[in-house]
mmCIF file of the N, C-alpha and C atoms, coordinates in Angstrom:
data_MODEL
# 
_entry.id   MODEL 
# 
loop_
_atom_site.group_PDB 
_atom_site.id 
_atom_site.type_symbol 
_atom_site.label_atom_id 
_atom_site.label_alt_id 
_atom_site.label_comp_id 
_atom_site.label_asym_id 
_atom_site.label_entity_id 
_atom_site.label_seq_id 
_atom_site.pdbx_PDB_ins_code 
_atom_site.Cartn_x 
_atom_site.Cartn_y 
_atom_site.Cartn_z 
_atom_site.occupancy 
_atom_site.B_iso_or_equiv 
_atom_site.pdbx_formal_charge 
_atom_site.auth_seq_id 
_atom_site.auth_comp_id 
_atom_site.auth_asym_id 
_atom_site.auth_atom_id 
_atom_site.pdbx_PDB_model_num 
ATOM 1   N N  . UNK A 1 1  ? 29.933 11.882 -1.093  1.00 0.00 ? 1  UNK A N  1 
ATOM 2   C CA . UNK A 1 1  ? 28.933 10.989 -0.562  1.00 0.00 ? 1  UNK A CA 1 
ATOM 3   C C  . UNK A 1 1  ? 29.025 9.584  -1.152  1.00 0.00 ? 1  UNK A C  1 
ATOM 4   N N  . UNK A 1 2  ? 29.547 9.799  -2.376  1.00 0.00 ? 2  UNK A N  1 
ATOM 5   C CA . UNK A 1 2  ? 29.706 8.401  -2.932  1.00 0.00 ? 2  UNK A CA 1 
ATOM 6   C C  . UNK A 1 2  ? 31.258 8.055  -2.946  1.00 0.00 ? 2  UNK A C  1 
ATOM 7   N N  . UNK A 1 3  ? 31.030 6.650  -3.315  1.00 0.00 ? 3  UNK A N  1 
ATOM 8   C CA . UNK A 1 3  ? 32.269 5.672  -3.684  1.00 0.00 ? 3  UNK A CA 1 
ATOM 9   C C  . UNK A 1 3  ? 32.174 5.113  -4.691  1.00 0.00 ? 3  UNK A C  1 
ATOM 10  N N  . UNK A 1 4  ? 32.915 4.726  -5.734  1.00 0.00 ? 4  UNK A N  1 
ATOM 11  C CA . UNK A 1 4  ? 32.616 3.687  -7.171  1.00 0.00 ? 4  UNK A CA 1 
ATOM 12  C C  . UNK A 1 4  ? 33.595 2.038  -6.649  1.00 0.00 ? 4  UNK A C  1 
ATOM 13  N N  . UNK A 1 5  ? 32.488 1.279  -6.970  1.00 0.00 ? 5  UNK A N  1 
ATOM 14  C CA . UNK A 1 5  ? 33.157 -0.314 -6.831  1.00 0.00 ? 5  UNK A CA 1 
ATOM 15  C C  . UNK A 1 5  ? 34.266 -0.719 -7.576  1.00 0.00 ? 5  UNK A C  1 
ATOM 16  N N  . UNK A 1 6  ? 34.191 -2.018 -7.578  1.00 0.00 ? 6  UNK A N  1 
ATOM 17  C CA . UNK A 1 6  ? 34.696 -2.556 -9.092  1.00 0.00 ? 6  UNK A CA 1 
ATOM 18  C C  . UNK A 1 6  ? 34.161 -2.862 -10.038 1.00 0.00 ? 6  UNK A C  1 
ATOM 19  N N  . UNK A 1 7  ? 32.900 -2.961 -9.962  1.00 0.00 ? 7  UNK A N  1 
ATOM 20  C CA . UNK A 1 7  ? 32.375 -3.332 -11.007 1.00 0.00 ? 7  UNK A CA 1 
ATOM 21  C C  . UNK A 1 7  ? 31.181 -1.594 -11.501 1.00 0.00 ? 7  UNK A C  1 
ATOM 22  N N  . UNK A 1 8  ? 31.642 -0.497 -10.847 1.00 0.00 ? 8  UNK A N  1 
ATOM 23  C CA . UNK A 1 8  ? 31.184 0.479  -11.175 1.00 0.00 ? 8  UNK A CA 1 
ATOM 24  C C  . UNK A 1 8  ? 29.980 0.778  -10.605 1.00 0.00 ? 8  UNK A C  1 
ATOM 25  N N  . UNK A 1 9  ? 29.067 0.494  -9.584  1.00 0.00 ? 9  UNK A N  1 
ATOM 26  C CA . UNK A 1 9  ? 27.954 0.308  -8.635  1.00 0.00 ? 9  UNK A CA 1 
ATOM 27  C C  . UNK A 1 9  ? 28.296 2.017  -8.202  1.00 0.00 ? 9  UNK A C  1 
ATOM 28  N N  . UNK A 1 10 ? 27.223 3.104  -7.667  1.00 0.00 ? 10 UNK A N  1 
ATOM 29  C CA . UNK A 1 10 ? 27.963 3.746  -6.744  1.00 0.00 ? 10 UNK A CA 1 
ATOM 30  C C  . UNK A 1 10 ? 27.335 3.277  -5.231  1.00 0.00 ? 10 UNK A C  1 
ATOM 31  N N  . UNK A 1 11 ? 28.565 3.581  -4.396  1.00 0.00 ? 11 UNK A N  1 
ATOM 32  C CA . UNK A 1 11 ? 28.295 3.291  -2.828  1.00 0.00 ? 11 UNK A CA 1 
ATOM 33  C C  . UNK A 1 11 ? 28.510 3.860  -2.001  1.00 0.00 ? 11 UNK A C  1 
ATOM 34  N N  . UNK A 1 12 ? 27.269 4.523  -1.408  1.00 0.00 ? 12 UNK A N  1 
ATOM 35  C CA . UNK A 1 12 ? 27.427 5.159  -0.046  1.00 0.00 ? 12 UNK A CA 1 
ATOM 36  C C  . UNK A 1 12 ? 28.315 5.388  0.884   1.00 0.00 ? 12 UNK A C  1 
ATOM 37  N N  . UNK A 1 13 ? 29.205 6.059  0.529   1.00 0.00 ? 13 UNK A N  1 
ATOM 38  C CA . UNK A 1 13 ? 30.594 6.133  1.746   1.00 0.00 ? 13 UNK A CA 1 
ATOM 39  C C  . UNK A 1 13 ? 30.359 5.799  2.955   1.00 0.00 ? 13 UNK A C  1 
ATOM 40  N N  . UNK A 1 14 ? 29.079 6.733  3.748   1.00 0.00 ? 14 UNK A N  1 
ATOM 41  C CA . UNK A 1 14 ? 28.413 6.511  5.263   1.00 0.00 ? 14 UNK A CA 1 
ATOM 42  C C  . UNK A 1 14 ? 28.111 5.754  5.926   1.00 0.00 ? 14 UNK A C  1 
ATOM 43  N N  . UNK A 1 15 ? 28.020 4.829  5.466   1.00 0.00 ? 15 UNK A N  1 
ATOM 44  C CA . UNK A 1 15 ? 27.276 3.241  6.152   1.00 0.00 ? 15 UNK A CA 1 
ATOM 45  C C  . UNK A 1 15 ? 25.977 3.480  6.356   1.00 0.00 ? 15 UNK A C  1 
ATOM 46  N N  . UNK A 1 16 ? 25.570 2.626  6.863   1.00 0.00 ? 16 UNK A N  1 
ATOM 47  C CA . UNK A 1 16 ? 24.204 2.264  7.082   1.00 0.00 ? 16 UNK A CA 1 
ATOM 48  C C  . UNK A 1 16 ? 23.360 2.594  8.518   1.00 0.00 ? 16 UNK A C  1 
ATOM 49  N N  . UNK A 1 17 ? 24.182 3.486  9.222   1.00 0.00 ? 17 UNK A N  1 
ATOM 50  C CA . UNK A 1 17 ? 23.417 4.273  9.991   1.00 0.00 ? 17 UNK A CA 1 
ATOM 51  C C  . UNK A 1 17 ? 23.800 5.747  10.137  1.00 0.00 ? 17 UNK A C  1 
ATOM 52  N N  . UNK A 1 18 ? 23.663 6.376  9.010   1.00 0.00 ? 18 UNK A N  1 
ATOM 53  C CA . UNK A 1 18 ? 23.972 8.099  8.633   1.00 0.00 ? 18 UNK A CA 1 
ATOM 54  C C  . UNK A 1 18 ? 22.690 8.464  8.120   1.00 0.00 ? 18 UNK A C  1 
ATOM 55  N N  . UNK A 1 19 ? 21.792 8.569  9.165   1.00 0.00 ? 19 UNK A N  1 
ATOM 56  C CA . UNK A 1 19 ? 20.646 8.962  8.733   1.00 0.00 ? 19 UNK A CA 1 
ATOM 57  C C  . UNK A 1 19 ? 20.570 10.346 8.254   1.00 0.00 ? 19 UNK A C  1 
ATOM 58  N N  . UNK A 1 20 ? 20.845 11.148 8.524   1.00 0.00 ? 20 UNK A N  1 
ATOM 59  C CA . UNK A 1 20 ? 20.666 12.578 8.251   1.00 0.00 ? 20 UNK A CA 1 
ATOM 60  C C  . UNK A 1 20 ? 21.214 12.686 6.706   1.00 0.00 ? 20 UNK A C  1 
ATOM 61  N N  . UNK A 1 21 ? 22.605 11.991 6.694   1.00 0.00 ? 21 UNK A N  1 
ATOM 62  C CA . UNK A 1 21 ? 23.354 12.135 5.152   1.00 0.00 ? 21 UNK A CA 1 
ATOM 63  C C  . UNK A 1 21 ? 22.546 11.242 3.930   1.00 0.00 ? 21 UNK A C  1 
ATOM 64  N N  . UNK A 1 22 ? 21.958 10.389 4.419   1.00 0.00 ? 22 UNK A N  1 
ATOM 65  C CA . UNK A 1 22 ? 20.733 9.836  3.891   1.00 0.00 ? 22 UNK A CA 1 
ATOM 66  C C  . UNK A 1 22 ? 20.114 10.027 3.325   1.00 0.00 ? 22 UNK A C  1 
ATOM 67  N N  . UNK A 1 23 ? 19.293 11.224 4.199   1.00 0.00 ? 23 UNK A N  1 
ATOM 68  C CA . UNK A 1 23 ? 17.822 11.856 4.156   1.00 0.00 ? 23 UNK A CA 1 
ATOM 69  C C  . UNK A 1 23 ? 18.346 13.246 3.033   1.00 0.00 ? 23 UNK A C  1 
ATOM 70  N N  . UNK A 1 24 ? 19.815 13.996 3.514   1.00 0.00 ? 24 UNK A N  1 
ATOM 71  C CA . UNK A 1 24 ? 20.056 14.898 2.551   1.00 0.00 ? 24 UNK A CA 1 
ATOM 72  C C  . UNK A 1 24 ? 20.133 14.870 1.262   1.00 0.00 ? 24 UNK A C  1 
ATOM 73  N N  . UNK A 1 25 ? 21.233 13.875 1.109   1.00 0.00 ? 25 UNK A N  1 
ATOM 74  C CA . UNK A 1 25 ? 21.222 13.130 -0.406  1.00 0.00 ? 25 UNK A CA 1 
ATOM 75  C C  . UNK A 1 25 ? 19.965 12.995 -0.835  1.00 0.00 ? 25 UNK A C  1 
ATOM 76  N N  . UNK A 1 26 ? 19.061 12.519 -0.450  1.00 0.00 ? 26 UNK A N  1 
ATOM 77  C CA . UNK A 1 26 ? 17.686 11.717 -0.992  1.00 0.00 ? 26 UNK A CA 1 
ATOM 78  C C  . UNK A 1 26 ? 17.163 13.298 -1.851  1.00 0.00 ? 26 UNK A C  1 
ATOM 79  N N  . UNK A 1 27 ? 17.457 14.601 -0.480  1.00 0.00 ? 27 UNK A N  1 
ATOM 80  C CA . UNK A 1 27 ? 16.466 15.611 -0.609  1.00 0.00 ? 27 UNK A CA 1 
ATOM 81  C C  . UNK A 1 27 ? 16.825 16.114 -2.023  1.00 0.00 ? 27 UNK A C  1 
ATOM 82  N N  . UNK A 1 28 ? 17.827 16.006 -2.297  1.00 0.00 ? 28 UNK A N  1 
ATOM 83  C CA . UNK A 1 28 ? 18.210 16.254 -4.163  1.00 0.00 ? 28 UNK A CA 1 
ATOM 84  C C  . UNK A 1 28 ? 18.657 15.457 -5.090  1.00 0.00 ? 28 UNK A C  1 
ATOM 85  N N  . UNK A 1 29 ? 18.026 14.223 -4.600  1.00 0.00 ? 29 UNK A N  1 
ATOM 86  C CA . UNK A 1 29 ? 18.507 13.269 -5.591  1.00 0.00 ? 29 UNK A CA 1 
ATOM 87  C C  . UNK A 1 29 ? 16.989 13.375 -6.796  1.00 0.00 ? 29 UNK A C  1 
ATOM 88  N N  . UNK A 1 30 ? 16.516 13.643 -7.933  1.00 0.00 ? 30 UNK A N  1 
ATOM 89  C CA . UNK A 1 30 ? 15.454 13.600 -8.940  1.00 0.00 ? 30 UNK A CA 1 
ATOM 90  C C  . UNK A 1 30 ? 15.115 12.310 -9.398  1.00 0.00 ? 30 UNK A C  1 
ATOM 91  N N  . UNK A 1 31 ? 15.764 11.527 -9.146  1.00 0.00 ? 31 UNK A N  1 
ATOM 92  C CA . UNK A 1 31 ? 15.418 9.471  -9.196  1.00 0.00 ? 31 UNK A CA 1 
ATOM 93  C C  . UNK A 1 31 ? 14.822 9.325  -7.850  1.00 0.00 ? 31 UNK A C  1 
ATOM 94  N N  . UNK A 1 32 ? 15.102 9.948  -6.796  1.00 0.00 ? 32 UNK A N  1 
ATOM 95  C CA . UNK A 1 32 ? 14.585 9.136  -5.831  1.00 0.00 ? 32 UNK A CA 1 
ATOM 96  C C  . UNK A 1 32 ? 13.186 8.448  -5.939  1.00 0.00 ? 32 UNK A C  1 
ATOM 97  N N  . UNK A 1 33 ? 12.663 7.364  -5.410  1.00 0.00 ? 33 UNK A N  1 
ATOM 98  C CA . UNK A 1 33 ? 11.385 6.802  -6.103  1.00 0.00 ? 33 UNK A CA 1 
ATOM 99  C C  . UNK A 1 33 ? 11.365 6.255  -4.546  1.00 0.00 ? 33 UNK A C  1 
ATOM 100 N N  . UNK A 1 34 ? 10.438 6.412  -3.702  1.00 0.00 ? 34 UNK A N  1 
ATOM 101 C CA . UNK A 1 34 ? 10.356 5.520  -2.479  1.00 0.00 ? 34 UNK A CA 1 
ATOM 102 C C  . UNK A 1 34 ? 9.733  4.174  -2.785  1.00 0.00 ? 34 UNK A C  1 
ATOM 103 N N  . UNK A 1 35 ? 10.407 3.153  -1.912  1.00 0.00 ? 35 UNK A N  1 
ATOM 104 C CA . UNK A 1 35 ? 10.203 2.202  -1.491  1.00 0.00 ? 35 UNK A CA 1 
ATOM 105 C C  . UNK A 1 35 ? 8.932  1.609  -1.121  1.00 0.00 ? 35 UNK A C  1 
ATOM 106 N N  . UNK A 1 36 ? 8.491  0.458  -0.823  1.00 0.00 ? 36 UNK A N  1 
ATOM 107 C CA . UNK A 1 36 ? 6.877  -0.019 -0.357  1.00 0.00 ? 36 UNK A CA 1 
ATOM 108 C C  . UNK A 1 36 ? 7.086  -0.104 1.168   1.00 0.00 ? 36 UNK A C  1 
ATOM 109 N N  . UNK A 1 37 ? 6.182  1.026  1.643   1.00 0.00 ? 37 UNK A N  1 
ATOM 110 C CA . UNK A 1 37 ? 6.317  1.837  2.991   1.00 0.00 ? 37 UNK A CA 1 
ATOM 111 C C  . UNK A 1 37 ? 6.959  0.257  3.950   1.00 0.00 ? 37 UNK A C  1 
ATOM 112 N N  . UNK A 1 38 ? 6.367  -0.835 3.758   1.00 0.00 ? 38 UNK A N  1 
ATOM 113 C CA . UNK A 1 38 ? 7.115  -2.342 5.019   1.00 0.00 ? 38 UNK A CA 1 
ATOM 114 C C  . UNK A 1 38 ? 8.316  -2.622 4.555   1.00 0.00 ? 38 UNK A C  1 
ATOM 115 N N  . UNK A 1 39 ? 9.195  -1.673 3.488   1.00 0.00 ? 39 UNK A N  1 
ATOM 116 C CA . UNK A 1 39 ? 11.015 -2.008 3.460   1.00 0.00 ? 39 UNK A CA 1 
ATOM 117 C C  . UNK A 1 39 ? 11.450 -0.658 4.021   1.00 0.00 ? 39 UNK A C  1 
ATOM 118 N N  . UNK A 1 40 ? 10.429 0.286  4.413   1.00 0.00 ? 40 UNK A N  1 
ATOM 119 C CA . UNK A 1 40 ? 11.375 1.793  4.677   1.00 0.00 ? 40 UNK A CA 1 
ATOM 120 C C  . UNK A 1 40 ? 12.207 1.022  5.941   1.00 0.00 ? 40 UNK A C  1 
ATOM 121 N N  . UNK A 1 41 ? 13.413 1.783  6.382   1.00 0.00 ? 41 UNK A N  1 
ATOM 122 C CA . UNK A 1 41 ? 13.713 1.576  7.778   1.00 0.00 ? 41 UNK A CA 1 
ATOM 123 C C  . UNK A 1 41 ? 14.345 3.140  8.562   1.00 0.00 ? 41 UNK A C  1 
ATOM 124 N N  . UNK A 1 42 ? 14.028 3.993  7.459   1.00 0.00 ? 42 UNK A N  1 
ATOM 125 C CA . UNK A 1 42 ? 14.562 5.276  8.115   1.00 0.00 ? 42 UNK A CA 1 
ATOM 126 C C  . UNK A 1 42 ? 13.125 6.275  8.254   1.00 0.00 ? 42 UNK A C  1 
ATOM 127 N N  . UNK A 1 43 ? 13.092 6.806  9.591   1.00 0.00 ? 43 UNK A N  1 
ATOM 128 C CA . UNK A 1 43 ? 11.819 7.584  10.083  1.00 0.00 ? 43 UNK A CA 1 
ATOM 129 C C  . UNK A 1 43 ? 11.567 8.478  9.109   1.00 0.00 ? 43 UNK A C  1 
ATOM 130 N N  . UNK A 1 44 ? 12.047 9.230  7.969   1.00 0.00 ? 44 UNK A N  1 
ATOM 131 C CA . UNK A 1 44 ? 12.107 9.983  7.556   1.00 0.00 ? 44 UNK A CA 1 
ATOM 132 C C  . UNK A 1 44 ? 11.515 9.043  6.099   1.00 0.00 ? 44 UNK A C  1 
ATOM 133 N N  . UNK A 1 45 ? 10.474 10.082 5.594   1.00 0.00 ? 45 UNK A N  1 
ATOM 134 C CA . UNK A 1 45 ? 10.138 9.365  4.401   1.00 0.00 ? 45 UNK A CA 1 
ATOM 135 C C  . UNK A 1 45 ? 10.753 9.451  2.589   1.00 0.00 ? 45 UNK A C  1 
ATOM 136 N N  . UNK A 1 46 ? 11.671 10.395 2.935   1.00 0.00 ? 46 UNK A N  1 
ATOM 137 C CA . UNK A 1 46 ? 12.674 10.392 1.744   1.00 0.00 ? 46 UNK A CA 1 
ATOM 138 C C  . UNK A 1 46 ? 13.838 10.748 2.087   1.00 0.00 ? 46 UNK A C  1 
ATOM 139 N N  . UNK A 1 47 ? 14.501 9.605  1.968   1.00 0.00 ? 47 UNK A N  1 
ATOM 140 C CA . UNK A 1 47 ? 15.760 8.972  2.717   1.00 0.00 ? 47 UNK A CA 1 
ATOM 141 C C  . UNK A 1 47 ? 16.214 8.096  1.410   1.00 0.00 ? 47 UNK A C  1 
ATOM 142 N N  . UNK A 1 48 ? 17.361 7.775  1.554   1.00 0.00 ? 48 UNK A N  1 
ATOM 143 C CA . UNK A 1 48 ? 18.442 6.783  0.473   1.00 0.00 ? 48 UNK A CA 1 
ATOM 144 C C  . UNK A 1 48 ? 17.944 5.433  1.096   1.00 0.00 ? 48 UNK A C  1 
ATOM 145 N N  . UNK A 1 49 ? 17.742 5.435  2.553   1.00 0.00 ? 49 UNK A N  1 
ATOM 146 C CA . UNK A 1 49 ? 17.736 4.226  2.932   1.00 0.00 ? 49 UNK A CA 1 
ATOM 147 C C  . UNK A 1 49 ? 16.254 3.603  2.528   1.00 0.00 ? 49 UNK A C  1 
ATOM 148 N N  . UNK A 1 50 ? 15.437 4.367  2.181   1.00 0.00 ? 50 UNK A N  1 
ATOM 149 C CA . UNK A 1 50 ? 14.276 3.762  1.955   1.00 0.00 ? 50 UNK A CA 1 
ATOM 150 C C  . UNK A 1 50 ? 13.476 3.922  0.646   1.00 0.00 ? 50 UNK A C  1 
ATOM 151 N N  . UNK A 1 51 ? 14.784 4.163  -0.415  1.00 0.00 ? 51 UNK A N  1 
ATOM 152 C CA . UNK A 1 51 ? 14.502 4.411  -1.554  1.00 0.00 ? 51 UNK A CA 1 
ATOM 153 C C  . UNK A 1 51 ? 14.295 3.097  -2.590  1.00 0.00 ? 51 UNK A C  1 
ATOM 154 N N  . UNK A 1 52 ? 13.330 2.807  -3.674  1.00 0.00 ? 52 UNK A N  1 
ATOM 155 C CA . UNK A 1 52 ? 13.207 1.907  -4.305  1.00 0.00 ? 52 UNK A CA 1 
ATOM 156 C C  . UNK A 1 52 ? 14.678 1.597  -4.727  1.00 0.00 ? 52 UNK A C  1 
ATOM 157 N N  . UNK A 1 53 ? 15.475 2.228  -5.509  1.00 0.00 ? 53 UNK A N  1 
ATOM 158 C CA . UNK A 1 53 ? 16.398 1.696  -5.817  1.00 0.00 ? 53 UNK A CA 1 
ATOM 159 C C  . UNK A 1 53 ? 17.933 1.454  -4.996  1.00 0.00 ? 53 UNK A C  1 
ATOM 160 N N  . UNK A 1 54 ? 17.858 1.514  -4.235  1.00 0.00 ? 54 UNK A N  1 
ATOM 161 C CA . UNK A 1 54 ? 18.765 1.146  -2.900  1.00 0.00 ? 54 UNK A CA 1 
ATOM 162 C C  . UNK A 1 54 ? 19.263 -0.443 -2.571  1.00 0.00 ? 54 UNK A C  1 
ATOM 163 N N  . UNK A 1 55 ? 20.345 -0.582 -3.047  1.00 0.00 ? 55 UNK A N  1 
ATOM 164 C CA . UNK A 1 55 ? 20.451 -2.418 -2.637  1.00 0.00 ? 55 UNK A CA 1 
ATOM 165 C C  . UNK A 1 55 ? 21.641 -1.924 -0.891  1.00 0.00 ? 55 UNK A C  1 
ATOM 166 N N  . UNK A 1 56 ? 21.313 -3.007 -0.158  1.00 0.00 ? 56 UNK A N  1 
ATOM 167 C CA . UNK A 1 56 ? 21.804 -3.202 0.627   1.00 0.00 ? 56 UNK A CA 1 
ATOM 168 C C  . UNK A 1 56 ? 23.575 -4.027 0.176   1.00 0.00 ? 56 UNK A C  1 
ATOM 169 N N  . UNK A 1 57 ? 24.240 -3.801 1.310   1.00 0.00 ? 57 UNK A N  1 
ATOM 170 C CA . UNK A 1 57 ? 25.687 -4.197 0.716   1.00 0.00 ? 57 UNK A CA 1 
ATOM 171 C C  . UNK A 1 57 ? 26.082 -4.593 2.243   1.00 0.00 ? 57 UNK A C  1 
ATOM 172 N N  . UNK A 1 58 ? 27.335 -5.275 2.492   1.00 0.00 ? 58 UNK A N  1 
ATOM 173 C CA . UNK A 1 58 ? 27.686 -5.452 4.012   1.00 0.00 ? 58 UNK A CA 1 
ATOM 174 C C  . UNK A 1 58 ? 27.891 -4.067 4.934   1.00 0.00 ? 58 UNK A C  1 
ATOM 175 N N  . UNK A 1 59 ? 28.691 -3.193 4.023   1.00 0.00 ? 59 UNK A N  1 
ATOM 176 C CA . UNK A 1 59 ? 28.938 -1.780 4.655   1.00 0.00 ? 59 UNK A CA 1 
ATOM 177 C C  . UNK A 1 59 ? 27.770 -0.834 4.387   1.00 0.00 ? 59 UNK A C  1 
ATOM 178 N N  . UNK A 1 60 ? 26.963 -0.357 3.601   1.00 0.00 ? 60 UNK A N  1 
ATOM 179 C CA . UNK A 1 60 ? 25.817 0.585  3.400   1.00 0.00 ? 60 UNK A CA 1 
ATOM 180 C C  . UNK A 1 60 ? 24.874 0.134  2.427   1.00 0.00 ? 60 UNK A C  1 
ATOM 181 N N  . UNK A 1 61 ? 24.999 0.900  1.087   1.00 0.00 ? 61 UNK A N  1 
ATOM 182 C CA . UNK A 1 61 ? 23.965 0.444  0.280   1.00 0.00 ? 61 UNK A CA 1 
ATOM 183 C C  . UNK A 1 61 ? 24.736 1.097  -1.127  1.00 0.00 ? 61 UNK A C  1 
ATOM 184 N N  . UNK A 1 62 ? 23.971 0.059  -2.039  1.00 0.00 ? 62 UNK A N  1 
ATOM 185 C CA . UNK A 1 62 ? 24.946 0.931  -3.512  1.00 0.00 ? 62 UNK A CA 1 
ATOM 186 C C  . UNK A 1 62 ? 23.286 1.025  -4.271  1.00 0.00 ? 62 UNK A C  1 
ATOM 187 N N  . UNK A 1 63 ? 23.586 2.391  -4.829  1.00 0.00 ? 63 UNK A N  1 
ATOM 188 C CA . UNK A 1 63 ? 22.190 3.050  -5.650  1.00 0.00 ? 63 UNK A CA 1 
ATOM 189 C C  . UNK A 1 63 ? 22.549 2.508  -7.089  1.00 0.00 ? 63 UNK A C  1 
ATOM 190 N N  . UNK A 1 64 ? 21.359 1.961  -7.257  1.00 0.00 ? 64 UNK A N  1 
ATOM 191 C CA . UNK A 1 64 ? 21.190 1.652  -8.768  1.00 0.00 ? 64 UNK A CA 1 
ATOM 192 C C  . UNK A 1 64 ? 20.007 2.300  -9.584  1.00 0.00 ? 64 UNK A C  1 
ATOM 193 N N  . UNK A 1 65 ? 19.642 3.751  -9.400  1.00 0.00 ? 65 UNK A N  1 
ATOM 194 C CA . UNK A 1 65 ? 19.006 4.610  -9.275  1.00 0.00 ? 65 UNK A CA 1 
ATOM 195 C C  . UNK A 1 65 ? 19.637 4.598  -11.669 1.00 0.00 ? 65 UNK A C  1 
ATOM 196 N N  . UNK A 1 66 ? 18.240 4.314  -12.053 1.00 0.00 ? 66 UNK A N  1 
ATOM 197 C CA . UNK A 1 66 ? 19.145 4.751  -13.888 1.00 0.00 ? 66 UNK A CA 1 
ATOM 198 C C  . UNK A 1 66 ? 19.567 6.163  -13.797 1.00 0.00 ? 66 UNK A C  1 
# 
């Protein structure tokens, strides 16, 4: 599910519209921390995509989850 940068970030292999792989990841991730409900953008309320620590990137998003 992941990728490592160059500078060591991890990043979402899926891009930014794999909702389901998203929402799975999220379902066992123990950091997940949601977001302030006006940045969610995935219907699902624990999702990667709408997780506090989630930065956006051109291709998906890289978790900076400690």
């Amino acid at each position: 599910m992941w990728i490592e940068d160059e500078i060591g970030r991890k990043l979402f292999r899926h891009g930014n519209e794999a909702w389901g792989a998203a929402a799975k990841v999220a379902e066992g991730c123990l950091r997940f921390t949601p977001d302030e409900e006006d940045e969610w953008v995935a219907d699902e309320s624990r999702s990667c995509y709408n997780c506090r620590f989630r930065r956006w990137t051109a291709q998906a998003f890289a978790c900076l989850a400690p």
